[in-house]
N, C-alpha and C positions, 0 to 999 in steps of 0.2 A: 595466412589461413587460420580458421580458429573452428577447431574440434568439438561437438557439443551432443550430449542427447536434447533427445526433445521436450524440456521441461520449458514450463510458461515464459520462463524469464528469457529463452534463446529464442526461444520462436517467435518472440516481440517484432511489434513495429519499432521498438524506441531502436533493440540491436539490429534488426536492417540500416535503420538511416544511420548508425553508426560504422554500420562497416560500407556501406555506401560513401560516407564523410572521409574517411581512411583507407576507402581502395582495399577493402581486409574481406577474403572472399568465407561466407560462411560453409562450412562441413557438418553433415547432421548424422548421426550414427545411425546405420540400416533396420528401421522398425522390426522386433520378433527376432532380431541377433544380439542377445546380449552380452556376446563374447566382444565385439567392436566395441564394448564400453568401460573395458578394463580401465584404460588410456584416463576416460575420465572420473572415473570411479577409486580409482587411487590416490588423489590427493585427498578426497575427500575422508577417508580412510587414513589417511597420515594424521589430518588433521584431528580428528575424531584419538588417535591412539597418544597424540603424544600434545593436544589442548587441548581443546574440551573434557576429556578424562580428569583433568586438574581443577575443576570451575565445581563450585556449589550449584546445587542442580542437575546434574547427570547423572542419566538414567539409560546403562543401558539396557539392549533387549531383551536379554533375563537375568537380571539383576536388579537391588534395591539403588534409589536413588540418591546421590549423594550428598548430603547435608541437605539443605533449601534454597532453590532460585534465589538469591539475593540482585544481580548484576541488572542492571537496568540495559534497555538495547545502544544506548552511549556507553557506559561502561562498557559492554561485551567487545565493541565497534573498537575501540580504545588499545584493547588489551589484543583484540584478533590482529590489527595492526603490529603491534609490539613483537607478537610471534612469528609474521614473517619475514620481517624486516632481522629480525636481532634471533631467530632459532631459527626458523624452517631455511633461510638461502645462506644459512652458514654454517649449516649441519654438511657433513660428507655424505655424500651419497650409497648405496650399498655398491649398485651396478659403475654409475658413473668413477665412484673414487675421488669424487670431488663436488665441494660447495656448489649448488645450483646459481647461485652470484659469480660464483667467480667462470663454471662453463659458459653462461651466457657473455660474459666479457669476451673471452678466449675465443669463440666462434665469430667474433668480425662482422653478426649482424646487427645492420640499420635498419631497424624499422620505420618505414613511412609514417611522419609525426605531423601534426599540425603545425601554421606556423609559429604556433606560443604556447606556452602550459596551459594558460587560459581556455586556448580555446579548445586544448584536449579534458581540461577540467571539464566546461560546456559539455562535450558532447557524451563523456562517461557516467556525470551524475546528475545532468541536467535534461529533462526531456523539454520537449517542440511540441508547442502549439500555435495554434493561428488566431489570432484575438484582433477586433478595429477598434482603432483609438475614436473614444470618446469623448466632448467637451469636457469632461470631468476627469479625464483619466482612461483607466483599463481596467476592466471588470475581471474578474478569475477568481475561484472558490468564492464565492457571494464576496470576496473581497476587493475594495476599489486603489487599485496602486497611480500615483503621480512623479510627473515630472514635470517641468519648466521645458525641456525640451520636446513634449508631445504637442507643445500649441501649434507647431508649424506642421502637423502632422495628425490633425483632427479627420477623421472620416478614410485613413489610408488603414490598407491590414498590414498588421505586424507580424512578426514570430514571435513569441515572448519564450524564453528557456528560464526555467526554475527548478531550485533543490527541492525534492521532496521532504526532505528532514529538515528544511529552515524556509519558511513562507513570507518572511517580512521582507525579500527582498527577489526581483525578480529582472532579467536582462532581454532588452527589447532588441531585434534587429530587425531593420528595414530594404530590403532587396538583400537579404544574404550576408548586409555588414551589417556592425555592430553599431546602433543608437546610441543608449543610454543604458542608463540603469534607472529603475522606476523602483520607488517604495512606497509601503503600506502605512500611512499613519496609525492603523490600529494598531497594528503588532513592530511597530518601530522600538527597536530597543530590546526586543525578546527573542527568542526563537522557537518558535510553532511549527514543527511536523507536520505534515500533509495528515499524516495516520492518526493524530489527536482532531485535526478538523472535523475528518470523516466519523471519526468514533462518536464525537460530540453531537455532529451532523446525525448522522443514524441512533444515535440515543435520545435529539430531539426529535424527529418525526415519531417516533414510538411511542415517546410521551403524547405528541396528540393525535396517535391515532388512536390512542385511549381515550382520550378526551373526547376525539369526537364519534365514538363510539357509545360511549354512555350516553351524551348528548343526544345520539340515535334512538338508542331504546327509550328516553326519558319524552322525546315528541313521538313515538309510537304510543306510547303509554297516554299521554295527554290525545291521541288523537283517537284512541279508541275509549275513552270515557267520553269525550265529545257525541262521541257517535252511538254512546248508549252501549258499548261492548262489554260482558261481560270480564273483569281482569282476576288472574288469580291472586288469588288469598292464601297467603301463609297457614296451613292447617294447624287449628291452635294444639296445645301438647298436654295431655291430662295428667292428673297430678301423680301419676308415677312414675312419672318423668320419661314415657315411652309412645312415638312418635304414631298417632295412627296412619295404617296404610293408606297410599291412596289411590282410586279409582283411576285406573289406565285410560287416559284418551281417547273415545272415538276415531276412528281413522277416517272416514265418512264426514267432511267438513259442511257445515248446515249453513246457510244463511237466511238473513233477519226476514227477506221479504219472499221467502218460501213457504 
């Protein structure tokens, strides 16, 4: 069972089909009781007291912040790693009297695993989509991934699982087992984040919806001197450099053949 309030990331489809995958039943703490959320509310609270307190950048909530964000989201990923491996499950506990690694040994539980790392790596960092192979490949973020092993498998749907934090590579399965592995010739050899695609994604459409936005008023502009429309004029500025007012528009719109 796995304990959680209701924040975006629990209430996913991706963690349904995970505890679905693992037979792992979900528990949601009782909305308007915030006493049920101790449980979860305290690690984050350890973590906060005895890591992040230590990091450039922290600010807490009445207080100044500490030096300046330097750590990039790989480095922070890096080091949050480092703290619960080698501090947080070898520290003694206050209540328990003992390392959180070594109670969980001493309790004698198996939790229900997949049958290989792999495919527990799959299912915790990798989400599920349904994509059809194409002559070409497989289409996903406007990018096109190939294999040698799609040709026998042109026009069938797949699942395709992918990291969000490395997009040049991505793992195909076909009825529930595992294909292949298909790659991106564009970003072969690099590693691209889903969150820089989208960023770049949403900073190009911005750019032309400026573009095509000017280009709007610039064919209005050319469509009302066609038409004989009066356009306004910059009121010129006399020489004491002091902008004359101007006459407030009509609310009462006139037209030419009235």
């Amino acid at each position: 069972m796995l304990y959680t309030d209701h924040g975006s990331d629990f209430t996913s489809q991706h963690l349904e089909q995970v505890s679905a995958d693992l037979r792992m039943q979900l528990i949601f703490s009782l909305a308007g009781q915030p006493r049920g959320r101790g449980r979860v509310e305290r690690f984050f609270a350890t973590a906060n007291d005895m890591f992040l307190c230590e990091l450039d950048g922290y600010a807490p909530p009445r207080g100044s912040m500490r030096g300046k964000p330097r750590l990039t989201l790989t480095e922070f990923d890096g080091r949050f790693r480092t703290f619960l491996f080698d501090v947080y499950h070898r520290c003694v506990g206050a209540e328990t009297k003992m390392p959180p690694a070594e109670r969980w040994e001493s309790g004698g539980f198996l939790p229900r695993m997949p049958e290989s790392l792999e495919e527990l790596d799959l299912l915790l960092i990798q989400v599920a989509k349904m994509r059809k192979v194409r002559p070409d490949g497989i289409r996903f973020a406007t990018f096109r991934y190939v294999s040698t092993t799609l040709a026998a498998y042109v026009g069938e749907s797949v699942t395709i699982r992918y990291d969000p934090r490395d997009l040049a590579e991505i793992r195909i399965f076909y009825k529930g087992k595992f294909l292949c592995r298909a790659i991106c010739p564009d970003l072969a050899g690099t590693t691209v984040p889903l969150r820089d695609i989208m960023r770049a994604r949403r900073q190009r459409r911005s750019a032309l919806r400026t573009i095509l936005r000017d280009h709007r008023q610039t064919a209005e502009t050319l469509l009302g001197l066609k038409r004989g429309e009066p356009t306004e004029v910059p009121d010129a500025i006399d020489p004491a450099g002091e902008s004359p007012s101007r006459t407030p528009a009509p609310t009462l719109k006139r037209y030419r053949n009235e």
